[in-house]
N, C-alpha and C positions, 0 to 999 in steps of 0.2 A: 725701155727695159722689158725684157721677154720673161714674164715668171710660169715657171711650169704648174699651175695648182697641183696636180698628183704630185708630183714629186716632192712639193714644199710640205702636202700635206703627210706625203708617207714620209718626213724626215723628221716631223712635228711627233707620228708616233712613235717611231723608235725607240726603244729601249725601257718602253713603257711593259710595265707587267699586267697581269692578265686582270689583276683588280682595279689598275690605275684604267686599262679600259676598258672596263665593264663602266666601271664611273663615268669617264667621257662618253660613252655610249648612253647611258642611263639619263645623263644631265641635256645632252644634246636632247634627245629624245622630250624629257619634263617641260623643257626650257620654249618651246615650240619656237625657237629663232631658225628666221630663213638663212641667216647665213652658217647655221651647222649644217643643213642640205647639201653643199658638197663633199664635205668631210664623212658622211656616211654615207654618199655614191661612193668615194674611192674606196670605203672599207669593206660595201659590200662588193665593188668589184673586184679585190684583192680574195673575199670569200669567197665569191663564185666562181675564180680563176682554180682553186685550188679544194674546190669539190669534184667530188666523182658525178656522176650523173644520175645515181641513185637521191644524194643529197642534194641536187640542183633542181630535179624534179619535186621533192619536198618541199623546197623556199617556193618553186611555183604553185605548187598546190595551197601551202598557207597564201600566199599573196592573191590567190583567186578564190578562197572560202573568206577572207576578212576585206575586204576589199567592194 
């Protein structure tokens, strides 16, 4: 059985609204479990796909001041 993670994971958020994921963002986040580690790679690549380069450069700058 061939399962796509991105895909299963972007079909899992779907139709979720912007507080339902702040939630799973927030809970992922409190919860320090290694298996929400993929599900906020695909959301931050789904972010970073659909930043400008002004914003892309910011997420790098935070990642290299707290890091």
């Amino acid at each position: 059985m061939n399962i796509d993670l991105r895909q299963a994971i972007i079909q899992n958020i779907k139709g979720k609204d912007e507080e339902q994921l702040k939630d799973m963002i927030n809970t992922a986040i409190k919860d320090h479990e290694e298996k929400t580690l993929p599900g906020l790679g695909v959301l931050f690549e789904v972010i970073w796909q659909h930043s400008d380069s002004q914003s892309q450069n910011e997420m790098i700058d935070a990642l290299s001041k707290n890091i």
